[in-house]
C-alpha positions in Angstrom: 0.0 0.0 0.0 2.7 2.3 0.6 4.6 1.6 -2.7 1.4 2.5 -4.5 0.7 5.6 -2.3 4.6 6.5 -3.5 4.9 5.8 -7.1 0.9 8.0 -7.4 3.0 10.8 -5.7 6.0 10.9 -7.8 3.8 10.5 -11.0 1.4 13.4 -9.9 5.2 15.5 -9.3 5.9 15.0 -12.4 3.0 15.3 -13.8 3.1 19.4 -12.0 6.8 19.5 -13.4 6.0 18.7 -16.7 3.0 21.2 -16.9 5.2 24.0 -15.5 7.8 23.7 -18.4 5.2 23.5 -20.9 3.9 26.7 -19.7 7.7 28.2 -19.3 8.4 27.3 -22.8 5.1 28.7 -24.1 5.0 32.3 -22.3 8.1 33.8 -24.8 6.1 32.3 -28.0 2.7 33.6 -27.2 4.2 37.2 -26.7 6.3 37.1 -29.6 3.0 35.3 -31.9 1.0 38.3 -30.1 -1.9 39.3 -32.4 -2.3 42.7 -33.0 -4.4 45.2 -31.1 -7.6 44.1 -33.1 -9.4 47.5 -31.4 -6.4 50.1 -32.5 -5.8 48.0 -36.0 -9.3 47.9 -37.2 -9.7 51.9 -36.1 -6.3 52.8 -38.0 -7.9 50.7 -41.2 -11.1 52.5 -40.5 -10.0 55.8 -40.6 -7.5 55.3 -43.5 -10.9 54.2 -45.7 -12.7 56.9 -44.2 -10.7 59.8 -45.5 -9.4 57.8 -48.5 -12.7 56.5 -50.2 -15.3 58.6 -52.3 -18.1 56.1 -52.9 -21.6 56.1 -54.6 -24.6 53.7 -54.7 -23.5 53.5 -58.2 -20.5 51.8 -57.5 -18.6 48.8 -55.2 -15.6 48.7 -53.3 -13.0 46.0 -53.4 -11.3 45.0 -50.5 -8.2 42.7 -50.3 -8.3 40.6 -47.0 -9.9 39.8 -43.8 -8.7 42.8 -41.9 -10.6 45.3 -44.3 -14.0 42.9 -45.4 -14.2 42.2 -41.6 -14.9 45.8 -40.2 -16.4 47.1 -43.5 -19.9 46.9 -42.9 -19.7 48.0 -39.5 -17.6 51.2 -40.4 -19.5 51.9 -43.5 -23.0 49.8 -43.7 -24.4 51.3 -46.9 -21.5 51.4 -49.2 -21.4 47.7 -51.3 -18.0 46.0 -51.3 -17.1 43.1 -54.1 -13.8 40.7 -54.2 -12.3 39.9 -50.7 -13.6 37.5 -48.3 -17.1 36.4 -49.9 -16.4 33.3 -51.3 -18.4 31.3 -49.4 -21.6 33.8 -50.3 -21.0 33.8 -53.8 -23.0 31.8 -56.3 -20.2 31.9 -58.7 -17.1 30.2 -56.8 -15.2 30.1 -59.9 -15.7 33.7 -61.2 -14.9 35.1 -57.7 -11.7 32.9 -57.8 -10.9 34.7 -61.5 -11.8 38.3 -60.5 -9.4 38.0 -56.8 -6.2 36.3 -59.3 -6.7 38.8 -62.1 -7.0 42.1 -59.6 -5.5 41.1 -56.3 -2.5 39.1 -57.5 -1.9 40.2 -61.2 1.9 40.4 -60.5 2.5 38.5 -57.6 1.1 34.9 -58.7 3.8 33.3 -57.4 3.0 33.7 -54.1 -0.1 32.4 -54.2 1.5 29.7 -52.1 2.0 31.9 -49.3 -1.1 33.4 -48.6 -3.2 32.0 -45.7 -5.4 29.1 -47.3 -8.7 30.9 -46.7 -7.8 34.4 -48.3 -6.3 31.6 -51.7 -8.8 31.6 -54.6 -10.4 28.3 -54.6 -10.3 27.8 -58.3 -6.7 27.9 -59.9 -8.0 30.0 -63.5 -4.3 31.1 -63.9 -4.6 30.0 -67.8 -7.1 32.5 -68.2 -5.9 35.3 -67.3 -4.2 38.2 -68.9 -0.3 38.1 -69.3 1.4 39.9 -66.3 1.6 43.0 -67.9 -1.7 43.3 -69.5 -4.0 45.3 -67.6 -6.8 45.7 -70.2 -8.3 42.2 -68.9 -7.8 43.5 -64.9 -10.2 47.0 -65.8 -12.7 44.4 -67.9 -13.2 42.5 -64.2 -13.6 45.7 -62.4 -15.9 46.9 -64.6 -18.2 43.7 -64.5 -18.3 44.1 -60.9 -18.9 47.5 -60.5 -15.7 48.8 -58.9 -15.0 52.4 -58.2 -11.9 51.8 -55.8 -10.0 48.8 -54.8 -7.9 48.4 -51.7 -4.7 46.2 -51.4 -3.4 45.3 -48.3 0.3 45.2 -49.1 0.8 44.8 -45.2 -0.3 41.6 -44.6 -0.3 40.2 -48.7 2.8 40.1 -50.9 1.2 41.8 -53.6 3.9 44.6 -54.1 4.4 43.5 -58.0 0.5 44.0 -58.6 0.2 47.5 -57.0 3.2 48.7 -59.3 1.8 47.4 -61.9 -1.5 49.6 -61.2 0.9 52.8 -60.1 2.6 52.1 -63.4 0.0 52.6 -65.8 -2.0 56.3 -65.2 -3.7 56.0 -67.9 -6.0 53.2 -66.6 -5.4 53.9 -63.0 -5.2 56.5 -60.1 -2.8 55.0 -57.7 -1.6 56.1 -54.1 -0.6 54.6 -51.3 -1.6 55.8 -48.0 0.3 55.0 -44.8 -1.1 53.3 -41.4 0.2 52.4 -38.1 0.1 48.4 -39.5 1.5 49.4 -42.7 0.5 50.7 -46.2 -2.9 50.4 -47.9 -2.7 51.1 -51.7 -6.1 52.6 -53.2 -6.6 51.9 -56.6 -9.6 53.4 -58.9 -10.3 53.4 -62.5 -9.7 56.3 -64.1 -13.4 55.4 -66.1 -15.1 53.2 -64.2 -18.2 51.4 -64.8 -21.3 51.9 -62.5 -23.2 49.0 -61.4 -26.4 49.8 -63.7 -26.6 51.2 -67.2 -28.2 51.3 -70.0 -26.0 50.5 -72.7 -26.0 49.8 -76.7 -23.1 47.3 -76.2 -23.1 44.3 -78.6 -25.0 41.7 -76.9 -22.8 37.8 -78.2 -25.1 34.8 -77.1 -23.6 31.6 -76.6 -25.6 28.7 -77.2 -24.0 25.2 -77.3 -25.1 21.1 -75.9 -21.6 20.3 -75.6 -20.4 19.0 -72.0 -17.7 21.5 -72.0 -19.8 24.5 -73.0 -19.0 26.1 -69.3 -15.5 25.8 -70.5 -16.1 27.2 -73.7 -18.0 30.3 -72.1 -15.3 31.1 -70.4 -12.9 30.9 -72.9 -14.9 33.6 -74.6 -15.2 36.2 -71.8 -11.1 35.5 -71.3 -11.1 36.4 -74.8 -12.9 39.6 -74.3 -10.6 40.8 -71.2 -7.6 40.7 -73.1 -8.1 44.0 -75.3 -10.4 45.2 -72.3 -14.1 44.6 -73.7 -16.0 45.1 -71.3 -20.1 45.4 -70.7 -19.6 48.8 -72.3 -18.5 47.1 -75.6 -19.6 43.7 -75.5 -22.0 42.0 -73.6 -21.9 38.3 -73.6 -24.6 36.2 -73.0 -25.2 32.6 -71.7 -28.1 30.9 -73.5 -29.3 27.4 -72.1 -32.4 27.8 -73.9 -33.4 29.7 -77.2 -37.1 29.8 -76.4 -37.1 32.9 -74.8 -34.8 34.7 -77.7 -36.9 37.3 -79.7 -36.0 39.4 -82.6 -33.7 41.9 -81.3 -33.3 40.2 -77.4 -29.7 39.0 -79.1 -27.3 40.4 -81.7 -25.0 37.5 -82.7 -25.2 33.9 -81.4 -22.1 31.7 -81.4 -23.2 28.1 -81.6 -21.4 24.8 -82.9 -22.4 22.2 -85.7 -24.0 19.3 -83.2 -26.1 22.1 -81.5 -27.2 24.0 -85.0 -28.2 20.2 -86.0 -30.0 19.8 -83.3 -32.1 22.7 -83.0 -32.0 23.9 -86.8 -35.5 25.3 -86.6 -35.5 27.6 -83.9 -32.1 29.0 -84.9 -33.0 29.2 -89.2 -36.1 31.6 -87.1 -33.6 33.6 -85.5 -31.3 34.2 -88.2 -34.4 35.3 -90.2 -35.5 37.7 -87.4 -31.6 39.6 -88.3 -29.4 37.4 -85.6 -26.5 36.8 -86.9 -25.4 33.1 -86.5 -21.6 32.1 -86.0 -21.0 28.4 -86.4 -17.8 27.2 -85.0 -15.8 24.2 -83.5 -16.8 23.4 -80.2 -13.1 23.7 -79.5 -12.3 27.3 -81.6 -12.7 29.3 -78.7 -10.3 27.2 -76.0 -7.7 27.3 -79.3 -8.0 31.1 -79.5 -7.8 31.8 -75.5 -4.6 30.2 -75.6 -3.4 32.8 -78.5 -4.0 35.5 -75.9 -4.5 38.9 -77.4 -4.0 37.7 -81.4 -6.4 35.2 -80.3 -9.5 38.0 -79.7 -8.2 39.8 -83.1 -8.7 36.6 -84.3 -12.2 36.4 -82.9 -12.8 40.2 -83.9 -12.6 39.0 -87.4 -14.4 36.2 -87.2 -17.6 37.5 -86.0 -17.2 40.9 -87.9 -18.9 42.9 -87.9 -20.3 41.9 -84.3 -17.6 43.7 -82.8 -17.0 47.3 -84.8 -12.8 47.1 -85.2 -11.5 49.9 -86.4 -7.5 49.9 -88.2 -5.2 52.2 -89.4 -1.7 51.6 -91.0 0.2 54.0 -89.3 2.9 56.7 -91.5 6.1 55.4 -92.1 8.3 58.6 -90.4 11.5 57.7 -91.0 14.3 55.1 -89.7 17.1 55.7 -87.6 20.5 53.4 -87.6 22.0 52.5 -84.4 24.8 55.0 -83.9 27.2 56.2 -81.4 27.3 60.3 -80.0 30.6 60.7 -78.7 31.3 64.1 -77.0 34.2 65.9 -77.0 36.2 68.0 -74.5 35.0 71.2 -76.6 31.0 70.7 -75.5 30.6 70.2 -72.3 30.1 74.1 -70.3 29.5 74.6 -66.6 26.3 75.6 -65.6 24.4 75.9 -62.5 26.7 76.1 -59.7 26.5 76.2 -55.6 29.4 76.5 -52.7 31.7 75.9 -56.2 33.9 78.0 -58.2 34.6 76.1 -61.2 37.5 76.4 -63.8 37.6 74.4 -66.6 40.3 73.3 -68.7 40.0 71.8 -71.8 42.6 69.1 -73.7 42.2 67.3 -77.0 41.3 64.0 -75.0 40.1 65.4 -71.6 38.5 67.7 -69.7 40.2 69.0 -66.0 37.6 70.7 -63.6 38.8 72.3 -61.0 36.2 73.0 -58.1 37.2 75.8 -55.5 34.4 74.9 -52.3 33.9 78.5 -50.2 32.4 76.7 -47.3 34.0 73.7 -46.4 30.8 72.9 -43.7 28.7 72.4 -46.9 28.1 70.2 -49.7 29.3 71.4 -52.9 27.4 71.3 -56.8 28.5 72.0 -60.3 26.9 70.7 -63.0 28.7 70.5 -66.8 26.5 71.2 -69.6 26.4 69.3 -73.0 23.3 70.0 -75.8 23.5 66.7 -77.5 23.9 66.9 -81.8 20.9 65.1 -82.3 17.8 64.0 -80.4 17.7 60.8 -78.6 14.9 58.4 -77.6 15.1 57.3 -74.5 14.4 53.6 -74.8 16.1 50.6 -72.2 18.6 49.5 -74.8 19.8 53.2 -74.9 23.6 53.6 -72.9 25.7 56.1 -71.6 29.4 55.4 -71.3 31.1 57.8 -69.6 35.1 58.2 -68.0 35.6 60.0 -65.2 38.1 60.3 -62.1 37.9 62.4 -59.0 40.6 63.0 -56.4 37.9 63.0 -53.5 35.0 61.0 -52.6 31.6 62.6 -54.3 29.1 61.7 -56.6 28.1 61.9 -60.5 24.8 61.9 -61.9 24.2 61.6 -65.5 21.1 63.8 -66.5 19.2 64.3 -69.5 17.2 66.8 -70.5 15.0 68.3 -73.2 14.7 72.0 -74.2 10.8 71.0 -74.6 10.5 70.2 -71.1 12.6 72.5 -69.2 10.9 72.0 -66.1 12.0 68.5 -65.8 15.1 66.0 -66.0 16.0 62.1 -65.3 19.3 61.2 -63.8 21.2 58.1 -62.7 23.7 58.8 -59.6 27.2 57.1 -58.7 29.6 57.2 -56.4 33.5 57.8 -57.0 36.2 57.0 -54.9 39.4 58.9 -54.8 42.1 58.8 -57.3 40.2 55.7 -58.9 39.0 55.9 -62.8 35.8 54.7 -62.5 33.9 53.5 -66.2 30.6 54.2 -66.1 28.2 52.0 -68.6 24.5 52.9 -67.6 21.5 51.9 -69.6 18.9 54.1 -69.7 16.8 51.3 -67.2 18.6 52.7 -64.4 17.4 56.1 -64.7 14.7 56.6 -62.4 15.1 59.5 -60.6 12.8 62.2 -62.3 12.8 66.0 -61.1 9.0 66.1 -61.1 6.4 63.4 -61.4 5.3 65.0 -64.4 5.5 65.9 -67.8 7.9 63.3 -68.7 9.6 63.0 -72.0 10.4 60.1 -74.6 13.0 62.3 -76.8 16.2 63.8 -74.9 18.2 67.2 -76.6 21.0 67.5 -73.7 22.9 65.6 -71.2 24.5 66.8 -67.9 26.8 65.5 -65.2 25.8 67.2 -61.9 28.6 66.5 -59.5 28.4 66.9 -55.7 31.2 66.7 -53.2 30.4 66.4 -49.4 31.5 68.8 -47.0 35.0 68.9 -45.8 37.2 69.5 -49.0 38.2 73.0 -49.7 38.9 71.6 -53.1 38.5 68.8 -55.8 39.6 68.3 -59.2 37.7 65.7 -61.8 39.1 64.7 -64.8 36.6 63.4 -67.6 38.2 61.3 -70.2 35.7 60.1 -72.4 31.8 60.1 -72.9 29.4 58.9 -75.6 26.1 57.6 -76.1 25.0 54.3 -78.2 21.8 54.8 -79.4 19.7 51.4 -81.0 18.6 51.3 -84.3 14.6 52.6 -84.5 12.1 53.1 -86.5 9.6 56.2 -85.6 5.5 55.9 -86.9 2.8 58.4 -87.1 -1.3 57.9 -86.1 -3.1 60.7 -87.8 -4.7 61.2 -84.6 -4.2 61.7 -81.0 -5.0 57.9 -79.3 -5.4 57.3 -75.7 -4.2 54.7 -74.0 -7.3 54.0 -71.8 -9.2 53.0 -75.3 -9.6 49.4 -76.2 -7.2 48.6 -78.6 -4.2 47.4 -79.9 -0.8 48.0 -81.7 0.0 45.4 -84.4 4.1 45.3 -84.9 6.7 42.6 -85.4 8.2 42.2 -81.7 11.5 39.8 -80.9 12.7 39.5 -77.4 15.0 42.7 -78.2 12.1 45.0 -79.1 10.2 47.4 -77.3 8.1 50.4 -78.2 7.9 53.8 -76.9 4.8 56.4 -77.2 4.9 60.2 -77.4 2.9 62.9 -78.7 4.7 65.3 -81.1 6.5 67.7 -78.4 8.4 64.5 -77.2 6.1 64.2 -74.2 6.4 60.2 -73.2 2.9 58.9 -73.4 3.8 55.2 -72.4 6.3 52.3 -72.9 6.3 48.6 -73.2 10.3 47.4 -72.6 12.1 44.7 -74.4 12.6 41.3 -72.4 11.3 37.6 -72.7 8.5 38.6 -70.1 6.6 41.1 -72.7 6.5 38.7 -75.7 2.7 38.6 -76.3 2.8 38.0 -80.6 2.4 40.8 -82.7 -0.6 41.9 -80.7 0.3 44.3 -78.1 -3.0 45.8 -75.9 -2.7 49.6 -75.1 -3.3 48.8 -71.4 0.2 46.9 -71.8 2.4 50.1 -72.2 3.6 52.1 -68.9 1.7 55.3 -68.6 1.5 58.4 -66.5 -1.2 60.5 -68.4 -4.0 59.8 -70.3 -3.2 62.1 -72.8 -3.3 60.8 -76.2 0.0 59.6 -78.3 0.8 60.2 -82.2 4.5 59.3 -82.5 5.5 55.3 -82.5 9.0 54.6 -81.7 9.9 50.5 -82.6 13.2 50.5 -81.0 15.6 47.6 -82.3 12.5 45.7 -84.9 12.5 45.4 -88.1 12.7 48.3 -90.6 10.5 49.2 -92.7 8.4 46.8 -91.2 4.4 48.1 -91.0 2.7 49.1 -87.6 -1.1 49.5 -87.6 -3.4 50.5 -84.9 -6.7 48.6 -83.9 -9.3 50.0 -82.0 -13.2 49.5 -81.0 -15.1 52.8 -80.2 -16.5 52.5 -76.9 -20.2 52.5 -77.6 -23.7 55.4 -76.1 -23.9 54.1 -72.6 -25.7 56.3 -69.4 -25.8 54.9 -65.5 -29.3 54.3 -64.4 -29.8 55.8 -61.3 -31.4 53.1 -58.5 -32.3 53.5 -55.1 -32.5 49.6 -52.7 -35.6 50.1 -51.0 -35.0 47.1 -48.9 -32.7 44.0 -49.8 -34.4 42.2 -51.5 -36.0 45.2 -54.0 -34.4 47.7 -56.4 -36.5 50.7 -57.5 -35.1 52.1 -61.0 -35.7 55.6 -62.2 -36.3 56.2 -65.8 -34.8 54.3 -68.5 -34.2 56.7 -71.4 -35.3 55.4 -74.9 -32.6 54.2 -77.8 -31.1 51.7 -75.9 -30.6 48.1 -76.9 -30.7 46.8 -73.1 -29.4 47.4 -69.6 -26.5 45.7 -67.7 -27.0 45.3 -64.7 -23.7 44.0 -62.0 -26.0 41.7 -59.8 -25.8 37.7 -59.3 -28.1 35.8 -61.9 -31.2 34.1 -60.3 -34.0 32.7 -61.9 -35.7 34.4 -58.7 -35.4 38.1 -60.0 -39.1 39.7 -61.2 -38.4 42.5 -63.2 -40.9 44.9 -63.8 -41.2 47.8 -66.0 -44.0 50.8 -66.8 -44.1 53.4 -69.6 -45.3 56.6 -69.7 -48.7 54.9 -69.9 -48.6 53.3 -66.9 -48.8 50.0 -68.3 -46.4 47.3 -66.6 -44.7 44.7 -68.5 -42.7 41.7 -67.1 -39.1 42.0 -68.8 -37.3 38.8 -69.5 -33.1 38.9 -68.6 -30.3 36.3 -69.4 -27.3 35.0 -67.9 -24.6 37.9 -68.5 -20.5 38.3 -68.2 -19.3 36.5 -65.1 -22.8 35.4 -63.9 -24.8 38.5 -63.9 -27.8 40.0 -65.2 -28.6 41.1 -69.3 -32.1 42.9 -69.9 -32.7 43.6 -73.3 -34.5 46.6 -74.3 -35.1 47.0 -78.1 -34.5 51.0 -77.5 -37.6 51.1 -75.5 -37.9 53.6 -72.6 -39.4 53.3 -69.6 -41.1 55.6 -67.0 -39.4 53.5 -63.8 -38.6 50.1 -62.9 -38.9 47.6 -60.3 -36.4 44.8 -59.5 -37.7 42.0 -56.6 -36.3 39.0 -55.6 -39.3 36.5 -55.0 -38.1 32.4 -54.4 -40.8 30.3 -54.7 -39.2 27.9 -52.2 -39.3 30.3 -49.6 -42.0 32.9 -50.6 -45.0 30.1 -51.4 -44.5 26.6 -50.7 -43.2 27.1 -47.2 -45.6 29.2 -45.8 -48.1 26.7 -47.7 -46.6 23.8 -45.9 -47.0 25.9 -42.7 -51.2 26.6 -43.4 -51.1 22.8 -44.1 -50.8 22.1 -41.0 -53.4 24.1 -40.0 -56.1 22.0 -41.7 -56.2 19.0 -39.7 -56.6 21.0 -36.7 -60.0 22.4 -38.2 -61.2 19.4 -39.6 -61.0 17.2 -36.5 -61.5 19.7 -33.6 -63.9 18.1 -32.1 -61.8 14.6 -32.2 -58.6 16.1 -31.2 -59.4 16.8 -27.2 -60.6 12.9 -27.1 -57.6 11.4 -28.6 -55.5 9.3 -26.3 -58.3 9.6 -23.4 -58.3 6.9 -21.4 -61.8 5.2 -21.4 -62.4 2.5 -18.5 -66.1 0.5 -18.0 -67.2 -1.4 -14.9 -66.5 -4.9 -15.1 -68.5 -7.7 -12.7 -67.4 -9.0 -9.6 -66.5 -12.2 -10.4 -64.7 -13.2 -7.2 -65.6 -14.7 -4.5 -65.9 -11.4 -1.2 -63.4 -11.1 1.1 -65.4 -8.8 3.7 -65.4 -10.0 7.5 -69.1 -10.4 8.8 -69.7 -9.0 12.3 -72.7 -10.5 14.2 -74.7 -8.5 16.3 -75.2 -9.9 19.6 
């Protein structure tokens, strides 16, 4: 008894001393894994939206991650938000899965990975997306769902890539990142964004097919869309599972294949005689284009012309320019702006000698040597500067160039020298960044400069300059006869190799966008204007092919953006849209909600007269109404499901009926009903006799 009484006390010891280690070892890990304040984050978030946002009814936001979609409808219950943490409330997994890739993580899919597994898109639709640097097909999801401003959280999500690549094309995109005690939040909005409802003469492209991959196919075709930008305000596509609610004029074009055209001949030959125009193709045409990318929806352009109105231009052979070298001598260079420096400069057949005399030694010192170049240069990555220069103190060079059209402004490249060392400079154009001024940027230089600074502490320095020139790529320069925006749906047609790349100006020099040479830009001959680099949307005219072909022909596609207007709506409660008037000429509204076959749409004319309006499966899941150009004096949007609106309260008065029928029965059931029986035993009673 005592052994047992023992070995329970040394096992319950240890038992104590075990626990107390565990605890030891888990203190330091829980403060260091501390969450953060949740109070103090979600108020810093808050008030970054707060002063940051500028919403409407007409429009959603987007919002990247659990931190934001978590406290958004508490901070701000009657703005709409789309994208972000709604998967599991979305009727369209797959499209929600496409729109988070395409916007959230448009440069940074490799770290998909990484990201916490609920905040990873659930479907992987990586071969549908738009190439890396092709933001036409990011605006076409934010216009399908309504987005006025997005919201990454480059804080908690390594999404750095994609937000450059919205701050590095203006034309589609106002970018700025605003600072927070947790980190930055980068707001993103479209520069023309579309609003949730509008009325719209968009080309409306049915698809109508019985294959078993016709999902599939669907998809292939809005992908196809996205890539030159097409959105609902240039195309609408439509779903069709059925033609028997297609009238004349309901659908523009229908895209079908030969089993389903066999099939349903009848109805179709009807429709085609009505004016639809009827597309049969392979049921695999459309998954062979996608994978084409941007020649692949030219390719479909053509097909269905003229569906899709694609307007081209063969742009003006300007002239071609031969790679050459500018070498500059001694004799050019002059000194120019000055400060804390007293410059003399002499000048030898194969150098130049600067002497710098510094007043205050406590200061830094400037001079910067002038040289006006003999002939303009583009400014293109393949563009270098090779300069030779030696200083006797530590200080720093930075090559500038300028242009006498843009005085206000300059680019430079800085470097270091070390004492009495010769240092070869050999910079490509790449590596300068720093601009003077946001904008106006240029694509054509007319001067370089060398600014030189030496730190404080030397009463004098000499530099010695022994050689500098500039090697300048072969190019080819084109002319549009008109100014062209790069916020337009469209497309450059050129030759490209992995050592092209294209610049864009108007005719002062003023750089309108770029698209750089390298492996990761090949995307055919094709090349979408919300590819290039931008900083304005101000229109371009001047085409520089740096290092193609010469001679060879450039043309210019685009598709006019078609009449659209926003429809101004008002949510009377959730489940009922009122619409204000719906102006006449119009071949049907768009509007950005989830398809249900549970939608009643209502609309009345001046007459009062109300007319149930029929409405297809649109874009990524969403809502098509045709209109035929016919106007309406309001409308009225419900959601009624049978399931819940009828047979459920149905079932619930069902059960009232046997209650009314047998109310009389009902108290008696289970009653317990007992009847004297006879004594059919022989008495037990004691007799007592009287005496």
């Amino acid at each position: 008894m005592a052994q047992t009484l023992k070995r329970t006390t040394i096992t319950r010891y240890l038992g104590v001393i075990l626990a107390i280690l565990v605890i030891i070892d888990t203190i330091p890990t829980v403060a260091y894994n501390r969450p953060p304040d949740r109070n103090s984050l979600n108020t810093a978030l808050a008030q970054a939206l707060a002063e940051n946002l500028v919403v409407s009814n007409d429009y959603r936001v987007s919002l990247q991650g659990r931190s934001l979609t978590r406290i958004f409808p508490l901070y701000f219950p009657s703005f709409y938000q789309a994208g972000g943490r709604t998967l599991g409330l979305d009727l369209n997994p797959y499209y929600q899965s496409w729109y988070d890739t395409e916007v959230f993580f448009k440069d940074d899919l490799s770290t998909l990975n990484n990201v916490y597994i609920e905040d990873q898109p659930t479907f992987d639709v990586t071969n549908l997306i738009g190439a890396p640097e092709n933001f036409a097909s990011t605006a076409y999801w934010l216009d399908w769902y309504g987005v006025d401003t997005l919201v990454l959280e480059t804080a908690f999500y390594p999404v750095n890539g994609t937000a450059q690549g919205y701050l590095q094309r203006g034309a589609l995109f106002t970018t700025r990142t605003v600072q927070t005690s947790y980190g930055p939040l980068v707001f993103v909005s479209p520069t023309d964004p579309g609003p949730e409802l509008i009325a719209t003469n968009a080309t409306s492209i049915g698809f109508y097919s019985h294959q078993t991959n016709s999902t599939a196919s669907y998809r292939n075709l809005l992908a196809l869309l996205s890539y030159l930008g097409l959105d609902s305000r240039y195309v609408v596509p439509v779903y069709l599972s059925t033609l028997n609610n297609i009238g004349p004029g309901s659908i523009n074009t229908i895209i079908t294949d030969p089993t389903t055209y066999s099939e349903d001949t009848a109805r179709i030959s009807y429709l085609e005689s009505q004016g639809v125009r009827i597309n049969v193709v392979s049921p695999t045409l459309l998954q062979h284009l996608q994978t084409q990318g941007p020649a692949g929806t030219n390719s479909l352009i053509n097909l269905l012309s003229p569906t899709i109105p694609l307007q081209t231009q063969n742009l003006t052979l300007a002239s071609t320019v031969p790679s050459q070298t500018v070498t500059l001598t001694s004799g050019q260079w002059t000194a120019g702006y000055s400060q804390n420096a007293n410059a003399q400069l002499q000048s030898y057949p194969n150098n130049l000698t600067l002497t710098i005399n510094i007043p205050d030694t406590t200061k830094p010192a400037q001079l910067v040597l002038d040289a006006a170049l003999p002939n303009s240069l583009v400014l293109s990555d393949q563009l270098i500067t090779k300069v030779q220069i030696e200083s006797n103190v530590n200080s720093t060079v930075g090559l500038v160039y300028t242009s006498s059209n843009f005085t206000s402004n300059s680019v430079q490249a800085d470097h270091q020298l070390n004492p009495d060392q010769l240092t070869n400079l050999q910079i490509p154009f790449a590596n300068f960044t720093r601009w003077m001024n946001p904008q106006p940027k240029f694509a054509i230089a007319t001067g370089l400069n060398l600014s030189i600074t030496v730190p404080p502490g030397h009463r004098q320095a000499k530099i010695q300059l022994t050689g500098a020139s500039i090697s300048e790529p072969s190019y080819t320069l084109y002319r549009a006869k008109n100014p062209v925006s790069l916020s337009a749906a469209g497309f450059l047609q050129e030759l490209q190799t992995s050592s092209t790349s294209t610049i864009l100006s108007d005719n002062t020099g003023g750089l309108r966008g770029s698209s750089m040479e390298g492996p990761a830009n090949l995307l055919g001959d094709i090349i979408p204007l919300a590819t290039f680099n931008s900083t304005t949307m101000q229109g371009f005219t001047e085409v520089f092919v740096i290092g193609g072909t010469a001679n060879g022909q450039v043309s210019l596609g685009s598709i006019p953006e078609v009449d659209w207007t926003r429809i101004g709506n008002t949510w009377t409660t959730n489940q009922n849209l009122d619409i204000q008037s719906v102006p006449a000429g119009f071949q049907g509204i768009v509007w950005k909600e989830t398809f249900t076959n549970n939608w009643n749409i209502l609309a009345t004319d001046s007459s009062n007269s109300t007319t149930s309006l029929p409405y297809f499966y649109a874009g990524p899941g969403l809502v098509y109404i045709p209109l035929k150009g016919i106007s309406f004096y309001r409308m009225n949007i419900s959601y009624q499901e049978v399931l819940y609106s009828v047979i459920t309260p149905a079932l619930g008065a069902s059960t009232l009926i046997p209650l009314m029928v047998f109310r009389r029965r009902i108290p008696a059931i289970g009653r317990i009903r007992s009847r004297l029986k006879p004594n059919t035993e022989p008495s037990r009673a004691i007799l007592v006799s009287r005496a």
